[in-house]
Structure formats: structure tokens, C-alpha cells
FISERO-888162 format. One record per atom (N, C-alpha, C): atom name; x, y, z; residue in one letter. Coordinates in steps of 0.2 Angstrom, whole numbers, plus 5000, padded with zeros to 4 digits. Each point is the difference from the previous one (the first is absolute). Layout:
// residues N
site/c1/c2/c3/code
CA/X/Y/Z/A
...
// end
This chain:
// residues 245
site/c1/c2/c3/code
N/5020/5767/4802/X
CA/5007/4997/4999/X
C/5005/5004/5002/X
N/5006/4998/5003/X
CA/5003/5005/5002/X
C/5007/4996/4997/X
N/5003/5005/4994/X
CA/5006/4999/4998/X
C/5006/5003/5002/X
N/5007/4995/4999/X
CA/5004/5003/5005/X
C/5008/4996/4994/X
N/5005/5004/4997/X
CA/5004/4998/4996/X
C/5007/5000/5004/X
N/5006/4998/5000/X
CA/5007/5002/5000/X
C/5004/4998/4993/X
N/5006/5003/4998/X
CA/5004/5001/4997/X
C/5003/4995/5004/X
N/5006/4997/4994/X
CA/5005/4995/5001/X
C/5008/5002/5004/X
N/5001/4995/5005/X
CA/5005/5003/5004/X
C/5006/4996/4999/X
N/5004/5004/5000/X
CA/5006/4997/4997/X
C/5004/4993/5005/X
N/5000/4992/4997/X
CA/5005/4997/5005/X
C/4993/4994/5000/X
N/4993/5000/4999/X
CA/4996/4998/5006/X
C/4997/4997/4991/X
N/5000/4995/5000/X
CA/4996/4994/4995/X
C/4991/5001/5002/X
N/4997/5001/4992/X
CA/4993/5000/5002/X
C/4995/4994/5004/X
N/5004/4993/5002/X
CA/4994/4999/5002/X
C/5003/5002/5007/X
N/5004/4999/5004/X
CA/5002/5003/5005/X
C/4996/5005/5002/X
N/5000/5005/4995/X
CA/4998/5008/5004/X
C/4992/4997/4998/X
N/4998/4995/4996/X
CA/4994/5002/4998/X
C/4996/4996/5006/X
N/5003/4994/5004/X
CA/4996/4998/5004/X
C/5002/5003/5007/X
N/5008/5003/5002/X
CA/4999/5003/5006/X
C/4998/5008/5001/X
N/5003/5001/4995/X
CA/4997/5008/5002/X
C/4994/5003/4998/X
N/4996/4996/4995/X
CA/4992/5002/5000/X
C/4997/4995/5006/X
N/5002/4997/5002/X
CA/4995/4998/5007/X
C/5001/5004/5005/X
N/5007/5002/5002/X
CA/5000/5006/5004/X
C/4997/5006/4997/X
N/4999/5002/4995/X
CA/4999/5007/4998/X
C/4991/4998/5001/X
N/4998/4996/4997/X
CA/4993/4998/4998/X
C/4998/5002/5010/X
N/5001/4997/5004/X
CA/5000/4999/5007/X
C/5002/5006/5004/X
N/5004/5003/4997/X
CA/5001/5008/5003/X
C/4994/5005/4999/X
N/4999/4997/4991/X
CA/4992/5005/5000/X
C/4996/4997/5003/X
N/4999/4996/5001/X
CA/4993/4998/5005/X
C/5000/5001/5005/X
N/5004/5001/5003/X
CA/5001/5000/5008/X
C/5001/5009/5002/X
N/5007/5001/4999/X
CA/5002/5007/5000/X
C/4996/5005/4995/X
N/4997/4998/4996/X
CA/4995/5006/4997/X
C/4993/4998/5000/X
N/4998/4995/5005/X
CA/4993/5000/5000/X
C/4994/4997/4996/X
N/5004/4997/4995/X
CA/4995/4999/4994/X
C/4997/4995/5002/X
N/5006/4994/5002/X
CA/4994/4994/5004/X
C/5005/4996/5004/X
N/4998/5000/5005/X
CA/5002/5000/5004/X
C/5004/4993/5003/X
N/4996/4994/4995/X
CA/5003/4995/5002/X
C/5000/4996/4992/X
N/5003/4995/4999/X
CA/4998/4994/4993/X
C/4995/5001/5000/X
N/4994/4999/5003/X
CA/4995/4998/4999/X
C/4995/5004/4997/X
N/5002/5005/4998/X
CA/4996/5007/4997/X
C/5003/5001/4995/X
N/5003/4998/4997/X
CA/5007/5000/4994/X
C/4994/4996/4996/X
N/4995/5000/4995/X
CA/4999/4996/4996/X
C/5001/4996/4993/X
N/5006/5004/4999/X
CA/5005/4997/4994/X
C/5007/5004/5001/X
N/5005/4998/4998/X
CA/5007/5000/4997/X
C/5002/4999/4995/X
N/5002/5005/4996/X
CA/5004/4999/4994/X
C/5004/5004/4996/X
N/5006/4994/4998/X
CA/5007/5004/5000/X
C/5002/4997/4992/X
N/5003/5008/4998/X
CA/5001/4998/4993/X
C/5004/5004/4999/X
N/5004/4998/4995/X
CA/5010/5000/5001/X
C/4998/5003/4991/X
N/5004/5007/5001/X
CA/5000/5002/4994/X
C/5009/5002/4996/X
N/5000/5003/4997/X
CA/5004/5002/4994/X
C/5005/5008/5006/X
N/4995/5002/5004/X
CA/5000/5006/5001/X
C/4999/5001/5010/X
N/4998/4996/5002/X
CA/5001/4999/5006/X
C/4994/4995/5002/X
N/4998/4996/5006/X
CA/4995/4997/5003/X
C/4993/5001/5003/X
N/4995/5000/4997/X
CA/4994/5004/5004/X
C/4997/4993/5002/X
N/4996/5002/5006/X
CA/4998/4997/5006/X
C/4992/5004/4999/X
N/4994/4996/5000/X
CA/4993/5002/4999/X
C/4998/4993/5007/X
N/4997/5005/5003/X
CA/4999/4996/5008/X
C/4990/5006/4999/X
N/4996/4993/4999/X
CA/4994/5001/5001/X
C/4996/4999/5010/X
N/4999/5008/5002/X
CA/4997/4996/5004/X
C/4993/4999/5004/X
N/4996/4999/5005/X
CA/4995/4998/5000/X
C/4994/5007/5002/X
N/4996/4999/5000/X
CA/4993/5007/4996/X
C/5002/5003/5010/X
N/5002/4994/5005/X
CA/4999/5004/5005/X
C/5007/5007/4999/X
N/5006/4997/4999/X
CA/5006/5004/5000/X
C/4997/5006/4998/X
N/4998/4997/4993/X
CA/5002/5005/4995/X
C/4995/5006/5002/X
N/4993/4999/5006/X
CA/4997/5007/5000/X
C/5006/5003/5007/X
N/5005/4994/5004/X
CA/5004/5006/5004/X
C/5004/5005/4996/X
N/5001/4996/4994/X
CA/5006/5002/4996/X
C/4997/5007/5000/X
N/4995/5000/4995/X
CA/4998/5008/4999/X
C/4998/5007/5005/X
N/4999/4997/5005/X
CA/5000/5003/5006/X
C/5009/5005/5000/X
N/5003/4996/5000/X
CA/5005/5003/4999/X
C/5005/5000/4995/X
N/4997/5003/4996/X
CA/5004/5001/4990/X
C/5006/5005/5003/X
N/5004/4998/4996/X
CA/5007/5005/5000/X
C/5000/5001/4994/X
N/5001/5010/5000/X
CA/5002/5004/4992/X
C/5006/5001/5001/X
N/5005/5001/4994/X
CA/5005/5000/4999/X
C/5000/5003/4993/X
N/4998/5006/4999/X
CA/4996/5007/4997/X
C/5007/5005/5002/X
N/5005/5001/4994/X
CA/5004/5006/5000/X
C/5007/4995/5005/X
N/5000/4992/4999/X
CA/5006/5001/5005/X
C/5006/5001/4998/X
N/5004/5001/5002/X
CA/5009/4999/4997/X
C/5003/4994/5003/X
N/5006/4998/4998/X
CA/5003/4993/5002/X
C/5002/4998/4992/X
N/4998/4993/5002/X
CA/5003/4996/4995/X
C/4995/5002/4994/X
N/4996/5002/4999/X
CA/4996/4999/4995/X
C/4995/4998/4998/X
N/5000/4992/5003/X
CA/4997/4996/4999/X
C/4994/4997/5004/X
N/5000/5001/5008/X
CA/4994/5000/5002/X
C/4995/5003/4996/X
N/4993/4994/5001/X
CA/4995/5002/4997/X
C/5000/4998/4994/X
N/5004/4996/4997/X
CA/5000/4997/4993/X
C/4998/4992/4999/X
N/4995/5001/4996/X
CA/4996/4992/5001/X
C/5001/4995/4991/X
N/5004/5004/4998/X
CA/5002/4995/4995/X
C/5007/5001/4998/X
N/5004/4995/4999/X
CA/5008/4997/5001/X
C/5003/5004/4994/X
N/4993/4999/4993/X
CA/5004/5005/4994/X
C/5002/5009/5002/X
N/4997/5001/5003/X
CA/5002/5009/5004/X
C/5007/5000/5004/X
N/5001/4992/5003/X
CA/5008/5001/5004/X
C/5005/5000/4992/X
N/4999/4996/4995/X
CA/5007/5001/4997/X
C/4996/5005/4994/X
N/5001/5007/5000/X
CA/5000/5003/4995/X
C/5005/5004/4997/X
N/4997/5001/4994/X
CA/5007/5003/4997/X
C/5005/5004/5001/X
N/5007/4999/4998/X
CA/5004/5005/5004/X
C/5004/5002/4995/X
N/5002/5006/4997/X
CA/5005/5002/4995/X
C/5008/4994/5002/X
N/5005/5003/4994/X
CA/5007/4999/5003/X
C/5000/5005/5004/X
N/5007/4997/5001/X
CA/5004/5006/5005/X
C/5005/5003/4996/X
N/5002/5005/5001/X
CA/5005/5004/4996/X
C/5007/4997/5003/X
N/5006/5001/4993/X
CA/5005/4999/5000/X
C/5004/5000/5007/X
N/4999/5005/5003/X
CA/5002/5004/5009/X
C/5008/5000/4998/X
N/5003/5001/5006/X
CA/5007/5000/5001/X
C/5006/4995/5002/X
N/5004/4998/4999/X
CA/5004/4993/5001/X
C/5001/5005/5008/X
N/5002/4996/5004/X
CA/5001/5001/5007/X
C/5004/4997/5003/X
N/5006/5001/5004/X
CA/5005/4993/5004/X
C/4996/4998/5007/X
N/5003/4995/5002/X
CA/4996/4995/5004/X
C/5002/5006/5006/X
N/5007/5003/5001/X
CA/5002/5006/5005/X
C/4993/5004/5001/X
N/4995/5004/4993/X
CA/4998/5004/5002/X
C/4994/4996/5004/X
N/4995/4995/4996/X
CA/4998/4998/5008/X
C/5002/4998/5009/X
N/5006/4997/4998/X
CA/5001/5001/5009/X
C/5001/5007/5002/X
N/5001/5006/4996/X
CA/5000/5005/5004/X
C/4994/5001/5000/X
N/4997/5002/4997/X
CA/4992/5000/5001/X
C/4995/4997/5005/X
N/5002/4993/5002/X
CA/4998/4999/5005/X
C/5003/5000/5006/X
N/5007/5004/4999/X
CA/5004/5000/5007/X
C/4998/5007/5002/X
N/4994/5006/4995/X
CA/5002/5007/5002/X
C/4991/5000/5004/X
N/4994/4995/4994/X
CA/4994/5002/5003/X
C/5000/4999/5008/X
N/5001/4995/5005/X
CA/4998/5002/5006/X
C/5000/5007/5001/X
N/5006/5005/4997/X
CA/4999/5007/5005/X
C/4993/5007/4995/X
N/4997/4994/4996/X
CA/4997/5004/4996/X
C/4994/4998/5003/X
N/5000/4995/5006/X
CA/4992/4998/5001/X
C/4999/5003/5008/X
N/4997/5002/5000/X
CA/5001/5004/5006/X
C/4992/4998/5006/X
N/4997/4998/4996/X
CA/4993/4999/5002/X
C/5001/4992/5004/X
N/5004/4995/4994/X
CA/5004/4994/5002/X
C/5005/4998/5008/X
N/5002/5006/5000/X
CA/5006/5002/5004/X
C/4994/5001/5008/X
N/4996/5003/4998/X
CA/4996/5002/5006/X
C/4995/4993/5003/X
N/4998/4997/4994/X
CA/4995/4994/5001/X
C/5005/4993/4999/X
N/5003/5001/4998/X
CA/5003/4993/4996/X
C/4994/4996/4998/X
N/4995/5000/4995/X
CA/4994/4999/4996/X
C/4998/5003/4996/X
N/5002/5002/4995/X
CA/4998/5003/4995/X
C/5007/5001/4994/X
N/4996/4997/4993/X
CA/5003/4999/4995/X
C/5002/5006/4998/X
N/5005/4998/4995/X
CA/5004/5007/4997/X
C/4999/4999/4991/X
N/4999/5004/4996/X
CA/5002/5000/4993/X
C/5006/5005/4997/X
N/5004/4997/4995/X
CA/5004/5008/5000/X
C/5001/4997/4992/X
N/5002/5008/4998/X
CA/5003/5000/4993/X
C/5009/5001/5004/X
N/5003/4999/4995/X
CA/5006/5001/5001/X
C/5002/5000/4990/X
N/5009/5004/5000/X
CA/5003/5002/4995/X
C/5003/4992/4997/X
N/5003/5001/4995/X
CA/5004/4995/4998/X
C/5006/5000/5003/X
N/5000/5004/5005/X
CA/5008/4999/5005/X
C/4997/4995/5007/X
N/4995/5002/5001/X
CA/4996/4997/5006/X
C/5001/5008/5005/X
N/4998/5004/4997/X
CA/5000/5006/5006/X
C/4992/5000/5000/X
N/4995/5000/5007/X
CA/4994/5001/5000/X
C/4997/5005/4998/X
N/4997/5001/4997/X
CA/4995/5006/4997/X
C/4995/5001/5001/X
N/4996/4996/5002/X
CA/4994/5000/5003/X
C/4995/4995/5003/X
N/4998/5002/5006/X
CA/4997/4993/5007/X
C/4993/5002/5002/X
N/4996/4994/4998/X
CA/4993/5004/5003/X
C/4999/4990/5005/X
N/4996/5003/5004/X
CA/5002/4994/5007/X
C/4990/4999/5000/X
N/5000/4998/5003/X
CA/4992/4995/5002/X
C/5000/4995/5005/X
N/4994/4999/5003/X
CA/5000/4993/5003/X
C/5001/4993/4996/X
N/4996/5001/4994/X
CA/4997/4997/4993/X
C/5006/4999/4994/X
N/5004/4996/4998/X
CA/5005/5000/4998/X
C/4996/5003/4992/X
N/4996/4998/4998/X
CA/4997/5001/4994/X
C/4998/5009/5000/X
N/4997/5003/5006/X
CA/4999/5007/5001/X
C/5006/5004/4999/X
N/5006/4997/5002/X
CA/5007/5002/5001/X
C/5001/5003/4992/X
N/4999/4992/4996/X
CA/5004/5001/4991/X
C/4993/5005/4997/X
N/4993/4999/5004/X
CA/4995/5004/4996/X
C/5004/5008/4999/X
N/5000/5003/5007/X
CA/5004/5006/5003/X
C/5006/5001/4994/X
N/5003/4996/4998/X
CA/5006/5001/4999/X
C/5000/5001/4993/X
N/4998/4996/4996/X
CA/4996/5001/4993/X
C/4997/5005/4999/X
N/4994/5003/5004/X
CA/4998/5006/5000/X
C/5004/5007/5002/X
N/5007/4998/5003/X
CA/5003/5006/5002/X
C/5006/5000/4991/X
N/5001/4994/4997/X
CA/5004/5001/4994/X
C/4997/5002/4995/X
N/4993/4998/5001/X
CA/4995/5003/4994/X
C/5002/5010/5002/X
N/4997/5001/5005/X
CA/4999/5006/5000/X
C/5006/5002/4999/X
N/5006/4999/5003/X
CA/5007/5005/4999/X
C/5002/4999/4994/X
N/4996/4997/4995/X
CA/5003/5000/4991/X
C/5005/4993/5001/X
N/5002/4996/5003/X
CA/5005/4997/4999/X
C/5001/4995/4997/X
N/5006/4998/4996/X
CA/4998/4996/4994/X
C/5001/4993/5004/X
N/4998/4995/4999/X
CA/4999/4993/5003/X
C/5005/4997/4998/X
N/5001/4999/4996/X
CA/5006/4997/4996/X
C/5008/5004/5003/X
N/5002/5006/5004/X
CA/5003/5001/5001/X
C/5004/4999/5007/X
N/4997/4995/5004/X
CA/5004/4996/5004/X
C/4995/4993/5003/X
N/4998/4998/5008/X
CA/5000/4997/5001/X
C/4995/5000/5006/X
N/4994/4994/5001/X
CA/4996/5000/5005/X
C/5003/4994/5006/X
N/5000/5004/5006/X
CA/5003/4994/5006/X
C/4993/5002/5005/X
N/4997/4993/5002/X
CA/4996/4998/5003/X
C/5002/4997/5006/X
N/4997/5001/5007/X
CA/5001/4996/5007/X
C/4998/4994/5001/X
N/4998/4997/4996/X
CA/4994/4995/4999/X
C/5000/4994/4998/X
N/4994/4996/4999/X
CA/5001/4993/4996/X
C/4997/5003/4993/X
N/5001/4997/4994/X
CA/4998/5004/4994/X
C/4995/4995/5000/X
N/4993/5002/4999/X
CA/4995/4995/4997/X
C/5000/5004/4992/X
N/4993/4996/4996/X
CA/5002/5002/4995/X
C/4998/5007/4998/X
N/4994/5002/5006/X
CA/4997/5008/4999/X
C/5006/5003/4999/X
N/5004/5000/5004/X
CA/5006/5003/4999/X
C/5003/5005/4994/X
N/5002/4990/4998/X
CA/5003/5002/4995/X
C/4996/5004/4992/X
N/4992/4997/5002/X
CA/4996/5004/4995/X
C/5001/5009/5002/X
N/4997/5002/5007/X
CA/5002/5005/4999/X
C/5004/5005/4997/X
N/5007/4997/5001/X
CA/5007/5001/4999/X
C/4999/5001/4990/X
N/4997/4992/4999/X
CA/5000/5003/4993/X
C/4996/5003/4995/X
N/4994/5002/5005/X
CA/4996/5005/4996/X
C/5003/5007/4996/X
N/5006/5003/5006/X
CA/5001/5004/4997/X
C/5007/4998/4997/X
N/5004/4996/5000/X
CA/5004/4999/4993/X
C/5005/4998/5008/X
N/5001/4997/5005/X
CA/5006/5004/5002/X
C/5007/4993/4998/X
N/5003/4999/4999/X
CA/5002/4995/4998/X
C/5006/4996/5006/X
N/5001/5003/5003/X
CA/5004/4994/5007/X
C/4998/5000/5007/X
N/4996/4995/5002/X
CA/4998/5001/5008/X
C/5003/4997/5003/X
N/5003/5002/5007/X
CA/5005/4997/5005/X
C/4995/4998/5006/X
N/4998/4994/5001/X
CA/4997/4998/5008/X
C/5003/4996/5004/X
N/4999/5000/5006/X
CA/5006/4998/5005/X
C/5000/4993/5001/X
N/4992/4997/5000/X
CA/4998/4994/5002/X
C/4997/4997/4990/X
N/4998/4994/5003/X
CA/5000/4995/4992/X
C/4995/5002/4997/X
N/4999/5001/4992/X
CA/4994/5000/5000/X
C/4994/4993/4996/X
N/4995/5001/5001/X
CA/4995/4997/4997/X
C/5002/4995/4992/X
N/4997/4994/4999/X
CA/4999/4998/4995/X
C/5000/5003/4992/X
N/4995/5004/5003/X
CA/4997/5004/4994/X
C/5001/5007/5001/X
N/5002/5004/5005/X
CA/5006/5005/5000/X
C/5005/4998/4993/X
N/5002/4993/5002/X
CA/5008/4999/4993/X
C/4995/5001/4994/X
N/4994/4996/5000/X
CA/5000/5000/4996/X
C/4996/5007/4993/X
N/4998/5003/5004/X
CA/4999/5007/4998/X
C/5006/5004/4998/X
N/5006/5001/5006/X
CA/5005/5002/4997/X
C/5002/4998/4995/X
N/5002/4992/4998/X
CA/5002/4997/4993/X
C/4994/5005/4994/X
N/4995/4999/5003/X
CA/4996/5002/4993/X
C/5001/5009/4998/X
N/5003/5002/5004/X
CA/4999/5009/4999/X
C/5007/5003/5000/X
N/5004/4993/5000/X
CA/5007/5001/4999/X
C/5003/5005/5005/X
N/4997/4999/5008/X
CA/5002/5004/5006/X
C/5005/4996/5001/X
N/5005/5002/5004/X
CA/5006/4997/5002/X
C/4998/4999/5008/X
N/4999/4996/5003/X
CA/4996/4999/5007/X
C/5009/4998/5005/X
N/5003/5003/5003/X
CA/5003/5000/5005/X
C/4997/4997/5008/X
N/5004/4994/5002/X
CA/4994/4998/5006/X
C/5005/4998/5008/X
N/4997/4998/5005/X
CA/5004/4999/5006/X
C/5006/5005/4999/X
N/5001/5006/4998/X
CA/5004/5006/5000/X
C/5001/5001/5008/X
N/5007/4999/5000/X
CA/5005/5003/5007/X
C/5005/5003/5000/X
N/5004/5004/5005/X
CA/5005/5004/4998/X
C/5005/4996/4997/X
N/5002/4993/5000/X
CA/5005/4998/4998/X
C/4998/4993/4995/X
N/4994/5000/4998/X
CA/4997/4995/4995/X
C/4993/5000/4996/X
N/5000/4999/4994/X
CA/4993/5000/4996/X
C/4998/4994/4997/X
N/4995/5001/4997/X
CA/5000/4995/4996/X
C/4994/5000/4996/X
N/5003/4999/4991/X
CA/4996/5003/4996/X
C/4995/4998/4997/X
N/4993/4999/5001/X
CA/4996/4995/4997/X
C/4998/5002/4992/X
N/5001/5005/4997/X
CA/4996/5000/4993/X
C/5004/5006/4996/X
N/5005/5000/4995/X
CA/5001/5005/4995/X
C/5008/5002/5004/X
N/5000/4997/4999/X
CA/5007/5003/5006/X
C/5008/5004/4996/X
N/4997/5001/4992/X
CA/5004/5006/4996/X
C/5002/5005/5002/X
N/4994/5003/5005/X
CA/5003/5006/5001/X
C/5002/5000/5007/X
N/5002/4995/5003/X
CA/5003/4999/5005/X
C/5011/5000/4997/X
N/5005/5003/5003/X
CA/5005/5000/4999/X
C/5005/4998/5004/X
N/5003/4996/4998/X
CA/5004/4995/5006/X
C/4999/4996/5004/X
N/4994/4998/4996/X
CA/4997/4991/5002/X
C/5006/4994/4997/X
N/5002/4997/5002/X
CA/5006/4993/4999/X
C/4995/4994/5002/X
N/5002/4995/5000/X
CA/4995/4992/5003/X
C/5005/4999/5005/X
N/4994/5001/5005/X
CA/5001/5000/5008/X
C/5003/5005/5005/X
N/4999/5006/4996/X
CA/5003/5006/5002/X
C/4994/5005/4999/X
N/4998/5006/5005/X
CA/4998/5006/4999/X
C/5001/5005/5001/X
N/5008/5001/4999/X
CA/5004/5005/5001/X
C/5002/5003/4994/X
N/5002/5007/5000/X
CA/5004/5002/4994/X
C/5009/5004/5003/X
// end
């Protein structure tokens, strides 16, 4: 049986996503990854809508499954999101502390922050394909950028570099070049950090982890507009219809 889940995406109603985008996904793995090659080798479907995301159990037939094993993929020590290799839905939403207090911030210090990172990514500059993670001050002065192909290697990098330099989490802010899914933002809240800035929307259940961990999730972040999806206290100089201070 070969299982296969997503997380909820923000905008897109589940029976929608549930009959278009599991028929392509379902169709992708058959074809692009070999498992069976046509319908006809598929010998059950089934899709079951949970609390916590959608899993997909696609049985298939004795011929597949001895190609299948011919060629098993391990995924033993990898980095990323996490969560490859996870076959049960309870392991994606685990426990996550609060987040600490943090810092009030003005909406100013994000645009500077994302108007100083291009000259901090340098790898980006050379490839233009590769994500950026950075700490930044409560002023929005950059402090620290670790870059990746991997948007998630990027924040893994970047978390590991604030662990190691002693830096307290709470005392400024995480900006991402990315879409936020929710790994993200779980990563972000393992270690406490309490405001994440991403450029692009995030996830359903990105919101909805930030609500739960009391992260202040900043999103579609541009030099000259935000916009705040969760907790947004320590945001300063938000007005209705304005993101300016």
C-alpha cells in the first residue's frame, strides 16, 4: 500500500482539492514514480479527510508491487521538511511549546529587512535559485543569513547557526524567502522564536499552528506591504487598511 498525505492549502475548498488535486497527485505517482503505470494496476483508492491533513492509501497490484521493491528509496538521515518518511498523520501535528513574549517591532523594521537581505544572499545573486533565511534586529538590521537550494535547509541552517551563537529567540525576528508551509512555522516554534516574516502566503495549517503557539506569522511581506495572519501585538503601527508606521 503505498501512502501519500498533504496539508491544507489556503483559498481551495476540500472537495475541490479533494477530487482535483488527489487525481493528479494520485497520477503523478503512478506514472512519474513508477509505481503503476497505468489505472489499471491501481487496485484500490482511498481517501480520507482528517482533523490534521488528507491521506491517500492507493493499494496496488502483486505485479507493481514486486517493481516497487526493486527499487525502494531510503530516506535515512535526510534534512528538509522533516517529514518525509512519515506514515502516520498523528507525527505531522506534534507538540509544540508557546512561543515567548518576543519583541514589539514596527512594520518599518520589516521593510528594511527585506529591502537590505538581497545584498546578504550572495549565492542567490549568483544563481538566482536559492532561498534565503535570516535573523534580523527589532530595528530590521540583518544579523544573520544562511541560504540553501531548500527553503527549509535555509531556516534548518539558520536555527542551527542561533542555537550555536547563544542568541536569544525572542529578541528579534525570522524573515523567510519563501511560501510558509506549516513545517516552517513548526520549526520556527520549536525553538520559541516568536515572529516569522515570509514573503509568499502561507498554508492553512501554517495559520493554524501559529494561532496555536501564539507566533505572530507575517505573510506576502514587501518592501512597501504586509500582511499579518496571527498574533499581530507585536506588530507596531498596524491601523485597518494600512501597513505603515
Amino acid at each position: 500500500m503505498k501512502t501519500i498525505w498533504l496539508s491544507a492549502m489556503p483559498g481551495i475548498p476540500p472537495p475541490s482539492r479533494k477530487m482535483i488535486s488527489f487525481a493528479n497527485l494520485c497520477a503523478m505517482e503512478r506514472a512519474a514514480s513508477a509505481v503503476a503505470a497505468s489505472p489499471q494496476r491501481t487496485a484500490s483508492l482511498e481517501i480520507e479527510e482528517g482533523q490534521t491533513g488528507i491521506r491517500v492509501s492507493m493499494t496496488i497490484t502483486r505485479e507493481r508491487l514486486a517493481g516497487l521493491k526493486e527499487r525502494r528509496r531510503n530516506l535515512t538521515g535526510r534534512t528538509g521538511c522533516g517529514l518525509c518518511g512519515v506514515d502516520d498523520l498523528t507525527q505531522v501535528a506534534r507538540p509544540l511549546p508557546r512561543v515567548g513574549t518576543g519583541v514589539k517591532i514596527g512594520v518599518g523594521a520589516i521593510h528594511q529587512a527585506l529591502n537590505v537581505l538581497p545584498a546578504w544572499q550572495p549565492a542567490n545573486k549568483e544563481t538566482g535559485a536559492v532561498h534565503a533565511a535570516a535573523w534580523a534586529t527589532p530595528t530590521g538590521k540583518i544579523a544573520l543569513v544562511r541560504e540553501d537550494v531548500g527553503r527549509h535547509n535555509a531556516l534548518d541552517k539558520l536555527i542551527g547557526a542561533i542555537e550555536q551563537g547563544q542568541i536569544d529567540p525572542e529578541g528579534g525576528f525570522v524573515v523567510i524567502t519563501s511560501r510558509c508551509s506549516f513545517e516552517m512555522v513548526q520549526k520556527a516554534a520549536t525553538i520559541r522564536i516568536p515572529i516569522l516574516v515570509a514573503i509568499s502566503a502561507p498554508t492553512t495549517m501554517a495559520l493554524r499552528i501559529a494561532e496555536q503557539t501564539g507566533m505572530t506569522l507575517v505573510a506576502l511581506a514587501r518592501s512597501d506591504s504586509i500582511t499579518v495572519y496571527a498574533n499581530p501585538g507585536r506588530i507596531k503601527g498596524l491601523l485597518m487598511g494600512r501597513d505603515d508606521d
